[in-house]
C-alpha positions as CSV (number, residue, x, y, z in Angstrom):
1,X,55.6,53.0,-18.5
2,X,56.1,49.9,-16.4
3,X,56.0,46.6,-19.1
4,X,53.5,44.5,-16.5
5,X,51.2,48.1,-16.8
6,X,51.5,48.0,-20.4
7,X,51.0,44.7,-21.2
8,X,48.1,44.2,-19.1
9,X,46.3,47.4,-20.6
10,X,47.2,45.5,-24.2
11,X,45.6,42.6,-22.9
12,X,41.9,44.0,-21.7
13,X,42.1,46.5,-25.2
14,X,42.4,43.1,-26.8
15,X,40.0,41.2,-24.7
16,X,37.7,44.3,-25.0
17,X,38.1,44.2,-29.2
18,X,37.3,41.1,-29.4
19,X,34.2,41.2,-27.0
20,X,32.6,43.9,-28.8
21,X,33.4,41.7,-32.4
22,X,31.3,38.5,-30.4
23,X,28.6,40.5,-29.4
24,X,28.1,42.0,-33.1
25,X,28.5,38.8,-34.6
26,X,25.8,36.9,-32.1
27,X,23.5,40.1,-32.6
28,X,23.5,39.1,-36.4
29,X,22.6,35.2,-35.8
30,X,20.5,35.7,-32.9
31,X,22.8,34.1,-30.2
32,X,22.8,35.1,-26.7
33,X,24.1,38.7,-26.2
34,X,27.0,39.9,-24.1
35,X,25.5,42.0,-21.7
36,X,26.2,46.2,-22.0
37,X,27.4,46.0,-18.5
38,X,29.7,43.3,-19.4
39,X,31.3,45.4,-22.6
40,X,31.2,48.5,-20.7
41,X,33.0,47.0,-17.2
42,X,35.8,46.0,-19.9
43,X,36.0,49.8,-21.2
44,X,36.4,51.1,-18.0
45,X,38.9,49.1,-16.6
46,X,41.3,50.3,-19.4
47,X,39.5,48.6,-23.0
48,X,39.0,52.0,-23.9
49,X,41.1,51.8,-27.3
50,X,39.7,48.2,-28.2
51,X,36.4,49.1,-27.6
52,X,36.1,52.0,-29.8
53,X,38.6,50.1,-32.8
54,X,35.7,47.7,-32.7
55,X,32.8,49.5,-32.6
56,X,34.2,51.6,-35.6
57,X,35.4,48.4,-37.5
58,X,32.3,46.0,-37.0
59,X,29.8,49.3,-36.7
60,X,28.4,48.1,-33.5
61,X,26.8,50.2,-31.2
62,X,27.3,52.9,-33.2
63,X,24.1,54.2,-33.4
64,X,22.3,53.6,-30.1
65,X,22.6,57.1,-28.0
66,X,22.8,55.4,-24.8
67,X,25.4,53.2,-24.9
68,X,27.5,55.8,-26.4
69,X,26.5,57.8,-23.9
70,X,27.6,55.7,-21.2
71,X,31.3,55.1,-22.8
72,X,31.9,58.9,-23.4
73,X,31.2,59.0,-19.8
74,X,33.7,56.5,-19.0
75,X,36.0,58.1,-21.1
76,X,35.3,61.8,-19.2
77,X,35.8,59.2,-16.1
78,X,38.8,57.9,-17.3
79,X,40.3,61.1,-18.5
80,X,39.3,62.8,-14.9
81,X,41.5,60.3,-12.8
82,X,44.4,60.6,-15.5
83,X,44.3,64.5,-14.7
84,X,44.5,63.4,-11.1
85,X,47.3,61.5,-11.5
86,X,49.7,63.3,-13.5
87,X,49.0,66.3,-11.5
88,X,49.9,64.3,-8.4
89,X,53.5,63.0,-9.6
C-alpha cells in the first residue's frame, strides 16, 4: 500500500474517532451536536474503522436503527467498490 494512501486513511479513522467521541460527549452536556451527515460523510470517505472503535468504546449511536442503518450501508458501499477494484488489477 502506497504510505501517502495509508497515512491519509489513518488520518480520517482518526479524525472520524475522535468526531464520534465529541459528538457523544456534547450529547451528554447538551452542546451543539455534530450533524449525522457530518459523522457519516467521515465514514464513507474511509473513517470506517474509527467510526465503529468509537461507537463501540463511547456506546454512541449504538442503539438508534437508523444511523446504523445508514453506516452498514456505507460499509456494503464501501465493500462493493473494493470488489471492483481488486477484480480490476
Amino acid at each position: 500500500m502506497d504510505k501517502y494512501l495509508f497515512f491519509t486513511l489513518l488520518l480520517i479513522n482518526v479524525l472520524s474517532f475522535f468526531l464520534f467521541k465529541i459528538d457523544k460527549k456534547n450529547s451528554i452536556i447538551g452542546k451543539r451536536r455534530i450533524s449525522e451527515l457530518a459523522l457519516c460523510f467521515v465514514t464513507l470517505i474511509g473513517g470506517t474503522i474509527g467510526s465503529l472503535m468509537s461507537m463501540q468504546i463511547y456506546r454512541h449511536k449504538t442503539r438508534k436503527k437508523s444511523f446504523i442503518f445508514k453506516i452498514v450501508m456505507i460499509i456494503a458501499i464501501q465493500c462493493s467498490i473494493l470488489f471492483f477494484l481488486v477484480d480490476r488489477i
